[in-house]
C-alpha positions, -999 to +999 in steps of 0.1 A: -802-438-624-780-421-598-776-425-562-762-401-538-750-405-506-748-375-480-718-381-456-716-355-424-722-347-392-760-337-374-761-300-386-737-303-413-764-291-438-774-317-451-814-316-456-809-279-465-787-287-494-810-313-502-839-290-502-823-267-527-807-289-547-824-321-553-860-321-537-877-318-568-858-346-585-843-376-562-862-395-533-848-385-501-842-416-479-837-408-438-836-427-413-847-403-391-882-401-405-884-436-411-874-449-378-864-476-381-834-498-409-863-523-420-889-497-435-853-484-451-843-508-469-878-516-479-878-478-497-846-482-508-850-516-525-886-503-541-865-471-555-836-492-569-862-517-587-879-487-598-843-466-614-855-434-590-832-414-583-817-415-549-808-395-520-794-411-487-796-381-461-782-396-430-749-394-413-735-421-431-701-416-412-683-446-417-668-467-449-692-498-434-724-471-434-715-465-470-710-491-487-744-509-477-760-485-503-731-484-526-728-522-533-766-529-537-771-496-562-738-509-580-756-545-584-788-520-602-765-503-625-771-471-608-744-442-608-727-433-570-722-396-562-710-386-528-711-352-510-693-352-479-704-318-457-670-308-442-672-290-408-658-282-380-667-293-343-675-256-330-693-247-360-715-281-356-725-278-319-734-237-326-757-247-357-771-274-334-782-252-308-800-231-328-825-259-336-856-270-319-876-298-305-857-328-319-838-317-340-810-304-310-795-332-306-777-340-272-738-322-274-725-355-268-745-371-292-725-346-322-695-353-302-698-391-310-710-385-343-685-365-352-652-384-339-669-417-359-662-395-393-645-414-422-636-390-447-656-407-481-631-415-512-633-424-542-623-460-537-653-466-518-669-470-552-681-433-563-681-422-595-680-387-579-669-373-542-682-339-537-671-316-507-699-292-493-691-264-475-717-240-456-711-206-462-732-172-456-771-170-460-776-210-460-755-211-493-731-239-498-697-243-518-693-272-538-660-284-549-651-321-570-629-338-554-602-362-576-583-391-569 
């Protein structure tokens, strides 16, 4: 039973590392394509009941965002991992503009997003913080992060 929690900014990398790394193992939870915090936590509730393995891809950019999922897949007995997608502002806004439809989302709307950004730690209640970098060719660097 494990649940991991994706922290970072729009364009951060996020689905993409969840793609490669956990797509054909954890239930990817977004509130993007569920639209709305109700049908959420009705698929969130379902999967903790159900010890599926989790994956929250949203922004999750605050300590309050967090530990929402945190303190309710505690209460299952389920096993915390974060990843936080460190990036930089630049970086973000030229990934954005490479995307299309609605996936581009408004400049200011990163801006805000990404001046929210609470860095995860371990006192949050992982077990294990994660930092993702993006690197050439859609790779990634992982690295554990400790106390």
């Amino acid at each position: 039973m494990q649940l991991i929690i994706f922290t970072g900014v729009q364009a951060s990398g996020k689905s993409t590392f969840y793609q490669q790394y956990f797509y054909h193992t954890h239930l990817r939870i977004n509130l993007d394509m569920l639209k709305t915090r109700h049908r959420e936590n009705i698929i969130f509730e379902a999967a903790l009941a159900s010890k599926t393995k989790i994956v929250i891809d949203n922004t999750n950019m605050t300590r309050s965002d967090r530990a929402r999922y945190i303190q309710r897949a505690k209460a299952y007995g389920f096993e915390v991992i974060s990843y936080y997608f460190e990036t930089d502002l630049n970086s973000t806004l030229q990934r954005n503009s490479q995307r299309e439809g609605k996936a581009n989302i408004p400049e200011k709307g990163v801006k805000a997003t990404f001046y929210r950004l609470e860095i995860p730690n371990i006192t949050e209640g992982f077990d294990t913080l994660f930092t993702v970098k993006l690197v050439e060719n859609n790779g990634f660097s992982i690295h554990v992060i400790s106390d």
